[in-house]
N, C-alpha and C positions, 0 to 999 in steps of 0.2 A: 460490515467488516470492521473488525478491533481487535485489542490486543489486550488480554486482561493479564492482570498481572496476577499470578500465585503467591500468595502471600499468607501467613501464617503469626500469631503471639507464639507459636515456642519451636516452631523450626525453621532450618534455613532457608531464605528467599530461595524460589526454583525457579525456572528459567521459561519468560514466559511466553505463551501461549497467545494463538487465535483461537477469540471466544469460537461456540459452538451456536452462537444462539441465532446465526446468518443464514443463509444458502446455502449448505458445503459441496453443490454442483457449481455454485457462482464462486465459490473462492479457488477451488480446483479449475476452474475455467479461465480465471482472471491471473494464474501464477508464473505459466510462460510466456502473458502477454507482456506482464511487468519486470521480469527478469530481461525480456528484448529490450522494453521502453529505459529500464535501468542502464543496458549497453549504448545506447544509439541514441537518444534521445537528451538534452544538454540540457533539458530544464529538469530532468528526472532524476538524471545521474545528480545532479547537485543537490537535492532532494535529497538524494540516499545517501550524497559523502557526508551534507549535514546531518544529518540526524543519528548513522553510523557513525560520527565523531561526538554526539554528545551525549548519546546513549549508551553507542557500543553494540549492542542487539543489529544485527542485520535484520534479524526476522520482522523486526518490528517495522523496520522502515521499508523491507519490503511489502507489506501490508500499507504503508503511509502510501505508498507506488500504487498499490493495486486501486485503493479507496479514490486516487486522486484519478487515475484513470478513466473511473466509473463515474467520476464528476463530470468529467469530460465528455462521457459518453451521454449521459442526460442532458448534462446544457445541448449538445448538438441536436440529438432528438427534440428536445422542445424548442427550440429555437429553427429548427431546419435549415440552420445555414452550412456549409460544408468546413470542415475542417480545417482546412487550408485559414481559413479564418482567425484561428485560434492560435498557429505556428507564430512564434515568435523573432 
């Protein structure tokens, strides 16, 4: 999961894009998880006000939400310890 940017030498920057080169069942999977964890969630939501204030792009930080979620979900699986653990 990334965000590549459209870019071009002689036309205008377009607005960008989740590469294609992932899962597109796991990003379509992972998109209403991270709009909830963007609501509810207070390590997430500051995640996305930062980087929507330095960016601008939502998309893209929604994407920074999903990727970081999925970090989350491996450390717990290789770790086997419960989540609860990770709460802050």
């Amino acid at each position: 999961m990334d965000v590549k940017l459209k870019d071009s030498d002689t036309s205008v920057k377009g607005k960008p894009r989740i590469s294609k080169k992932g899962n597109r069942h796991l990003r379509k999977a992972m998109h209403m998880p991270a709009l909830s964890a963007m609501r509810f969630n207070e390590q997430n939501k500051a995640l996305f006000v930062r980087l929507v204030s330095r960016h601008g792009i939502k998309m893209k930080a929604a994407v920074s939400v999903q990727r970081k979620i999925l970090e989350l979900i491996y450390i717990i699986f290789k770790t086997d310890k419960p989540f609860n653990d990770y709460i802050q």
